[in-house]
C-alpha positions in Angstrom: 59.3 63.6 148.0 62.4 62.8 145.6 65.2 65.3 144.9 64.4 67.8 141.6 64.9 66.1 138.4 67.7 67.7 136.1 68.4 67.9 132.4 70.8 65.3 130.8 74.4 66.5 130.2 74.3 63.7 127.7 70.9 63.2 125.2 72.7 59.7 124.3 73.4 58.3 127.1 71.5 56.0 129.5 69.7 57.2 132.7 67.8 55.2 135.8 64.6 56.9 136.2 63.1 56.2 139.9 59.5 55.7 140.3 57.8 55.0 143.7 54.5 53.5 143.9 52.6 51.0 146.2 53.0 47.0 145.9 49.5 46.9 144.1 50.0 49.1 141.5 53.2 47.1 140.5 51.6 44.1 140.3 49.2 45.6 137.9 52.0 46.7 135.8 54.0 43.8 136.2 50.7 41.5 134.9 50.1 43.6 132.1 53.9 43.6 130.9 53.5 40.1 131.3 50.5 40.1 128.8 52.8 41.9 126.4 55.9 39.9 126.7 57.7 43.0 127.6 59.7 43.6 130.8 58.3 46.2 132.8 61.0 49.1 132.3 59.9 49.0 128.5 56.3 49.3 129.7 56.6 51.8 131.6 59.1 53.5 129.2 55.9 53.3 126.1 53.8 54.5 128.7 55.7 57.6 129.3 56.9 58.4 125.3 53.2 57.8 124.5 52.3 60.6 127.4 55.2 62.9 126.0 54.0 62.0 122.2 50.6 63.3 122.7 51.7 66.5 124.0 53.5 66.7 120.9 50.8 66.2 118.9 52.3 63.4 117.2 51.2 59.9 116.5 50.8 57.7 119.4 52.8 54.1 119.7 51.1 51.0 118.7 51.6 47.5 117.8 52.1 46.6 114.7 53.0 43.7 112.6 56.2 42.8 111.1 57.3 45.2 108.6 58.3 44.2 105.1 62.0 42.7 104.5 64.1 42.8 101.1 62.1 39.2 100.3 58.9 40.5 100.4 59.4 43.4 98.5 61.6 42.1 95.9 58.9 39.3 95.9 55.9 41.8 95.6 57.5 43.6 92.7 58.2 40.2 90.7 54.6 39.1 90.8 53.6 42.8 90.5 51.6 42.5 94.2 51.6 46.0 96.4 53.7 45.1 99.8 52.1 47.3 102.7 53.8 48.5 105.6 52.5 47.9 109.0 50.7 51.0 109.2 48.9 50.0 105.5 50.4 52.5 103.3 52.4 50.9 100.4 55.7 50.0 100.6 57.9 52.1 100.7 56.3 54.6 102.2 59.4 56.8 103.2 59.4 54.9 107.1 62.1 56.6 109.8 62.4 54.1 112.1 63.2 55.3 115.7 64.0 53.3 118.8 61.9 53.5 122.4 63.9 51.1 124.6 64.4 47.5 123.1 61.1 48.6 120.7 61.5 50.0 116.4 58.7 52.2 115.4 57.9 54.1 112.8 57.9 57.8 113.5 55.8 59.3 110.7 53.0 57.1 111.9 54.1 55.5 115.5 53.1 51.7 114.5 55.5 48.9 116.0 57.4 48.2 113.3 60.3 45.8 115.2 
């Protein structure tokens, strides 16, 4: 058994989190990060925000598809088309975008928006 975790002296900075598990659960993890294109510290870091998410009651983490840039919403207002936003509300929805490792998502709704 590790040592008791303690708080953060510093809520910005960056932290090694240990994790000990057998040699066939890593593989599992390491194929399905492979399956997402993702390293498997940023899977196991969506993992654990999604866990701490839930107990929050607030929207889980998905993936999403590319959010609209300046050009497609300057584009959708000249031909008078509605641009949606990943999570299909219409642009601009009011979106705070909040970063989970190398990952942007929007936290009002928790779709992958970069």
């Amino acid at each position: 058994m590790g040592r008791r975790a303690s708080r953060a002296g510093d809520p910005d900075g960056l932290f090694n989190v240990t994790v000990r598990v057998r040699g066939s659960v890593k593989n599992r993890w390491l194929l399905e990060a492979e399956r997402r294109g993702v390293c498997l510290s940023d899977l196991v870091l969506l993992a654990v925000e999604g866990v701490v998410r839930s107990g929050e009651g607030v929207p889980r983490l998905v993936d999403g598809v590319r959010g609209p840039d300046v050009g497609d919403v300057l584009r959708g207002y000249v031909l008078g088309e509605r641009v949606l936003e990943p999570c299909g509300r219409v642009s601009p929805c009011g979106r705070v975008e909040v970063c989970v490792g190398s990952f942007v998502f929007c936290d009002s709704c928790g779709v992958r928006v970069g």
